[in-house]
C-alpha positions in Angstrom: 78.3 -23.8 -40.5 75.7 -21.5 -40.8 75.2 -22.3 -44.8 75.0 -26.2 -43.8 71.9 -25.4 -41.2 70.1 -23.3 -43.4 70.6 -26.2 -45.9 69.4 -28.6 -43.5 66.3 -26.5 -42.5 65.5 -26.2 -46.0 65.3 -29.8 -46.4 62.7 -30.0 -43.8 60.7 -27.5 -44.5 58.5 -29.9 -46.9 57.0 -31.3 -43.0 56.3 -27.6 -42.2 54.0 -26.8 -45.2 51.3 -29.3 -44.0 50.4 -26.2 -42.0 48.9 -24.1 -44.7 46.0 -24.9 -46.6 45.1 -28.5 -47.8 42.8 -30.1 -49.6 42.0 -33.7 -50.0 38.7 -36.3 -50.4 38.7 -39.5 -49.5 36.2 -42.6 -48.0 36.3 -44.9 -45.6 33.9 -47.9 -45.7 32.8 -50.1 -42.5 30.0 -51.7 -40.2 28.5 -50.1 -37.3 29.9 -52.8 -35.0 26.9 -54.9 -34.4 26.6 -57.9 -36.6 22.7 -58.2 -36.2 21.3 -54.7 -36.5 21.7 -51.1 -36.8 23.3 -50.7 -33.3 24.0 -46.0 -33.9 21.9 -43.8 -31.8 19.7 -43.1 -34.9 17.5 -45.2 -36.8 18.7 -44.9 -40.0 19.9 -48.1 -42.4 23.7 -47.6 -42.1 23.9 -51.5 -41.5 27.4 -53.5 -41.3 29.8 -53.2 -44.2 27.6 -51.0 -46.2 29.7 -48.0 -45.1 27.6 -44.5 -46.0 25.2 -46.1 -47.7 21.7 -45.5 -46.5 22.9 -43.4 -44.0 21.2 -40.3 -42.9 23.6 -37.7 -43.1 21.6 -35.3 -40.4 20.6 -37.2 -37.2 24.1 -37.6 -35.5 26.0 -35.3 -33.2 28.9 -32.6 -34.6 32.3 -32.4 -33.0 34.6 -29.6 -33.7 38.1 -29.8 -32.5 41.1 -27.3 -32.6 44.5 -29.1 -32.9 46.9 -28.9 -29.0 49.6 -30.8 -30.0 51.4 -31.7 -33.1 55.2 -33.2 -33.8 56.8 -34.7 -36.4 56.3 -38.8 -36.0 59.4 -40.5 -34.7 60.4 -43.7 -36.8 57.8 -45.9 -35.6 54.8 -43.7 -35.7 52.8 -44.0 -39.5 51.3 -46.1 -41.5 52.7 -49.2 -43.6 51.6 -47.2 -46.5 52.9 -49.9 -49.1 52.4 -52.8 -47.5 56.0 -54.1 -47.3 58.1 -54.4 -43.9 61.9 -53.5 -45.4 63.8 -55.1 -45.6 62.1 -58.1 -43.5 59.8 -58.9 -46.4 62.2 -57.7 -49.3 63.2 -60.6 -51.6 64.8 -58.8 -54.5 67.2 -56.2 -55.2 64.8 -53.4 -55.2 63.4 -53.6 -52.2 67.1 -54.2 -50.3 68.1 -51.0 -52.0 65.7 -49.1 -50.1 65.8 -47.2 -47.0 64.8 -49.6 -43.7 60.8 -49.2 -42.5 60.3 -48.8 -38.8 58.6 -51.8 -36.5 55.9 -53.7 -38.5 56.2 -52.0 -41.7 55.7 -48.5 -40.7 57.0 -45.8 -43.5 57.7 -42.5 -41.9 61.4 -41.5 -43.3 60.8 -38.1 -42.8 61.0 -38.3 -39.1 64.1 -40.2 -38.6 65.5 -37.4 -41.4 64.6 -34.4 -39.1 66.0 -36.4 -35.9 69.3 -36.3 -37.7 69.3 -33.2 -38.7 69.5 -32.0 -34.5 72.9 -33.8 -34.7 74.1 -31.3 -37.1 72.4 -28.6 -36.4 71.5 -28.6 -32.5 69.6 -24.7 -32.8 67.3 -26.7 -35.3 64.1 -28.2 -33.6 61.0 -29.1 -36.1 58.9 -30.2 -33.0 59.8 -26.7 -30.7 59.0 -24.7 -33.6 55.5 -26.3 -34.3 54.7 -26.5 -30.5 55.8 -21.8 -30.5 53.6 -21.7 -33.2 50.5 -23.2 -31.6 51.2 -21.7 -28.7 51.0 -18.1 -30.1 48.0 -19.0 -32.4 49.7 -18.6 -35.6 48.8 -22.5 -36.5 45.5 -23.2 -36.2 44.2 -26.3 -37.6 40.4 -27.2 -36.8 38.5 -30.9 -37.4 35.2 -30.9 -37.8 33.6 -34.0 -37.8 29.7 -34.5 -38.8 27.0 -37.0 -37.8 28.4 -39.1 -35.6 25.6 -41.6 -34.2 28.0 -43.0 -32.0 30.9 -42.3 -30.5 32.3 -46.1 -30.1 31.3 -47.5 -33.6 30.1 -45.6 -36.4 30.3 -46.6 -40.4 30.1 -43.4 -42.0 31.3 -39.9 -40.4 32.5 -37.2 -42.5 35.4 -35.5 -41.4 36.2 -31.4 -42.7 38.9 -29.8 -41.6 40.2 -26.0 -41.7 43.1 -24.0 -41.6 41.6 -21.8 -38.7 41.8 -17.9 -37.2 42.1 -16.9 -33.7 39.8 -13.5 -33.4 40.8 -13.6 -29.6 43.5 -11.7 -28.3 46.0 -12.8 -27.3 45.2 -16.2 -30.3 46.4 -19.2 -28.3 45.0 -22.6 -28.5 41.9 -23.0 -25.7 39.3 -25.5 -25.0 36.0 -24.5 -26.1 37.1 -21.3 -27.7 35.6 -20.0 -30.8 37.8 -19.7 -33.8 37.0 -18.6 -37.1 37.5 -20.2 -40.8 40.3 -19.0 -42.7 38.7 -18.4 -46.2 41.0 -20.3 -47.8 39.7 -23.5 -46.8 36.8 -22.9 -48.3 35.7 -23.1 -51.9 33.3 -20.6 -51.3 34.7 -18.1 -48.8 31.3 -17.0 -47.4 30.5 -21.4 -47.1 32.1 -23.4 -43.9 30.5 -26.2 -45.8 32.2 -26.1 -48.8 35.7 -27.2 -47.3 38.8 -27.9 -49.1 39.4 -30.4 -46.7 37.1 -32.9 -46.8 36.2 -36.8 -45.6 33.4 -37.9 -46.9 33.3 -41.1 -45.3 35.6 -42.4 -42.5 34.5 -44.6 -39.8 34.6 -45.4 -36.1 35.5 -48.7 -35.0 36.1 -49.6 -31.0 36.2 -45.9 -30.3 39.1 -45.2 -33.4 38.2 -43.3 -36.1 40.3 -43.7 -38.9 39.9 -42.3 -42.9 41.9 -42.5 -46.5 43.6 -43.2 -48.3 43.0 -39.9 -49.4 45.3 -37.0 -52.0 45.4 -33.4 -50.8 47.5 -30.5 -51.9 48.8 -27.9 -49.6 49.8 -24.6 -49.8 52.5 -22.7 -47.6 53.5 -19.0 -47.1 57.0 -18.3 -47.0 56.8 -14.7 -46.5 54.6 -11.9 -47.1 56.0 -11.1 -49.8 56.6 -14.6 -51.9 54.3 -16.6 -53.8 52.8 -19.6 -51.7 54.8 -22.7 -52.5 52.3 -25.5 -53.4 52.6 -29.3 -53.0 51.0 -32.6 -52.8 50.4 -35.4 -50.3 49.6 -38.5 -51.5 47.8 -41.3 -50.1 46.9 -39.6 -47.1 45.7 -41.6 -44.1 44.1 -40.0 -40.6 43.7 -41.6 -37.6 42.6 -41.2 -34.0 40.7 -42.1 -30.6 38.0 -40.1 -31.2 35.3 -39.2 -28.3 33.1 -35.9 -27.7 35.9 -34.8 -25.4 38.4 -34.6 -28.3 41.0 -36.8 -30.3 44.2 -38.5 -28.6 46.6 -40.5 -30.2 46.3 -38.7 -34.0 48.5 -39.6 -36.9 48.3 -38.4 -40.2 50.3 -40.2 -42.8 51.3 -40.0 -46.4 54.0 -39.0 -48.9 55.6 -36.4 -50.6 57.0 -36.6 -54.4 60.3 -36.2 -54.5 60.2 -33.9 -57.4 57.8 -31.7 -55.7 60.1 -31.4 -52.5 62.4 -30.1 -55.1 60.2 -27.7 -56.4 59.4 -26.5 -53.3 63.2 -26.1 -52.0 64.5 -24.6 -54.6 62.1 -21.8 -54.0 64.1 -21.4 -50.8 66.2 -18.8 -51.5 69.0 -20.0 -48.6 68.7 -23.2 -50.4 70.0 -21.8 -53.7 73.8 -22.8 -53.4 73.2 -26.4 -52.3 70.4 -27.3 -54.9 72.4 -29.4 -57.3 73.0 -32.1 -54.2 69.4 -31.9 -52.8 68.3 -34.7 -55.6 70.9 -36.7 -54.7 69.9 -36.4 -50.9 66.2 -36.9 -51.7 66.8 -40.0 -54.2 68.6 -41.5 -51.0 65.7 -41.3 -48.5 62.9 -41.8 -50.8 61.0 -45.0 -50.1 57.9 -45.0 -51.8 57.7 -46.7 -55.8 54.2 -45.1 -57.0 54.7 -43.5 -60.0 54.9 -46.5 -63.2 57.9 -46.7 -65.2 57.8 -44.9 -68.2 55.2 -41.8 -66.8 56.2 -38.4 -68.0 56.6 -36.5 -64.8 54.3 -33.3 -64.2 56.1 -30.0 -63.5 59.6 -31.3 -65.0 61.5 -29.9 -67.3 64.5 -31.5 -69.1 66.7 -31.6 -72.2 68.6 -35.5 -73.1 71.4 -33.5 -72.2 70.8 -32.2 -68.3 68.6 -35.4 -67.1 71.2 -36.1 -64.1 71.4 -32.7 -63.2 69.5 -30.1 -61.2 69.0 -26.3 -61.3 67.6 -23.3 -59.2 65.4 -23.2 -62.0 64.2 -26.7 -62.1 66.0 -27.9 -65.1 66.9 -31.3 -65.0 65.8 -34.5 -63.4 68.4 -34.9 -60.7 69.3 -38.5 -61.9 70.9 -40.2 -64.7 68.3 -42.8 -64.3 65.8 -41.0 -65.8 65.2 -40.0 -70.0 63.5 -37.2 -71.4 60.5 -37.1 -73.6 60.3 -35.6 -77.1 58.2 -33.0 -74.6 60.9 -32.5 -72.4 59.5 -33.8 -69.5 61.2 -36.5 -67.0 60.5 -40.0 -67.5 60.4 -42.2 -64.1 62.3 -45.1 -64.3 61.5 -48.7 -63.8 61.8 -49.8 -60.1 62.4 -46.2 -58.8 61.8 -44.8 -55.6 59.7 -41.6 -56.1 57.9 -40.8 -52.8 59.2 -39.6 -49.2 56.9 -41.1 -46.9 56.2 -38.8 -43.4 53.7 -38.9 -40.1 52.7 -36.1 -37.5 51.0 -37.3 -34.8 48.3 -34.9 -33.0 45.9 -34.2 -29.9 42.8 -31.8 -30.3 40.4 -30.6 -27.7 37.0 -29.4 -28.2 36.4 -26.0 -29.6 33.6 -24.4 -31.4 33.4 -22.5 -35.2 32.1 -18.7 -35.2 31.6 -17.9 -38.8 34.1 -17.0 -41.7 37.7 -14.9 -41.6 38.8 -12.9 -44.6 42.5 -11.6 -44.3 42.6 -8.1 -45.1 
């Protein structure tokens, strides 16, 4: 029993590593809200529907936030990130084939995937873990939102965010506290402004600010003394009712490629024994098409021999519906699910940013 939780635990750690460092750009585009005039508490040109454009970029108010509350989303929290409600809107084979959306379209199959995993494993719990480790300060994850004219409706606000450090002791998560910038969310370590993270251009509409889609890669520490396993989110959406007093109601939404949830498990070293099912697992709960048919596949590594297999060592494909290229590389196949879509949903509070951390 114990082998089958550490399997299970491995299969959700892909959730956990959107708590290292990420980085993503993306732009949002909308009117202030006033279909006459500029209606922000500047006097800039940002007029309706012309997004950033014209905007000045230094007359609004800053908000920095530090994250309170985050869980894995429950089926119906995301976003209908392909634009299809399954199976209510399926009509061909494909889309029957494919695991069921939540209400209205919504693709989060990562949280219904973690909810079953309590049923075997009742020790396991994603959401207890992420709320100990925010209670102890070892995940700190900061928003820092610039130039917002107005709080209600607002066409262009940029959006950085940072993994963060607790100089405090004891690190906990506090209103109005000072944290500091982990260096590694920078791409200049001595620059806050020069964030990995980083919305150029979201908007606020009716008091909701919402941004992407957007791509940002992550990186997560296993343990001191392992290399940080990297992946990719893709299509990356952010969401929340945003106010000077802090954000309720956040989602963030995207997917994960399967094959780099495969990478990343079989760097799991309790994971090792139960790698060659893991694609057949993944291939089940994927529900996201977004690679083309016929794309060699980045990272792969195959022979026409081993395509429906998969090692500890990454050889393989993990399907027998894939080919291998004269590079030996994967080839996706046509009509193939490739993506696990997931959500976290998230409350912040106000805090404030005091300068840069460098780990020793």
């Amino acid at each position: 029993m114990r082998s089958v939780r550490l399997f299970l635990m491995a299969l959700a750690i892909p959730a956990a590593m959107l708590f290292g460092v990420w980085s993503f750009g993306g732009c949002g585009d909308g009117g202030d809200g006033d279909a006459d005039s500029d209606s922000d508490a500047d006097s800039d040109s940002d007029a309706d529907g012309e997004g950033c454009t014209g905007d000045d970029a230094t007359d609004g108010e800053e908000g920095v936030f530090v994250v309170s509350q985050l869980e894995i989303g429950a089926e119906e929290d995301g976003f209908d990130l392909d634009g299809i409600d399954n199976p209510a809107e399926c009509t061909d084979d494909f889309c029957r084939r494919g695991p069921d959306d939540g209400p209205g379209g919504v693709d989060n199959r990562l949280g219904p995937i973690l909810g079953s995993i309590g049923d075997f494993a009742p020790d396991f719990d994603a959401n207890q873990s992420i709320a100990d480790a925010l209670l102890e300060g070892k995940l700190i994850v900061l928003f820092r939102m610039l130039d917002v004219d107005a709080w209600t409706n607002d066409g262009c606000v940029g959006v950085y965010a940072y993994v963060g450090h607790d100089p405090n002791e004891p690190p906990g998560i506090v209103e109005d506290r000072a944290y500091q910038v982990d260096e590694r969310s920078l791409t200049d370590p001595t620059d806050i402004d020069s964030p990995l993270i980083s919305f150029e251009g979201g908007e606020i509409a009716s008091g909701t600010y919402l941004g992407g889609p957007s791509e940002f890669s992550i990186e997560f520490p296993i343990t001191e003394d392992a290399a940080p396993l990297q992946i990719s989110i893709t299509d990356t959406m952010l969401r929340w009712q945003a106010s000077a007093d802090g954000a309720t109601d956040g989602l963030i939404g995207g997917f994960v490629l399967v094959h780099d949830m495969l990478n990343a498990i079989r760097e799991i070293e309790q994971a090792a024994d139960f790698i060659p099912m893991v694609p057949a697992i993944m291939e089940n709960q994927a529900d996201i098409d977004s690679i083309p048919g016929g794309t060699e596949i980045a990272g792969t590594s195959c022979t026409a021999d081993n395509v429906a297999t998969y090692n500890i060592d990454g050889e393989g494909c993990g399907s027998p519906r894939y080919t291998c290229s004269a590079s030996g590389r994967c080839v996706e196949p046509d009509e193939h699910y490739d993506g696990i879509s997931l959500a976290l949903t998230f409350t912040a509070i106000p805090a404030a940013i005091d300068g840069v951390y460098t780990a020793e």
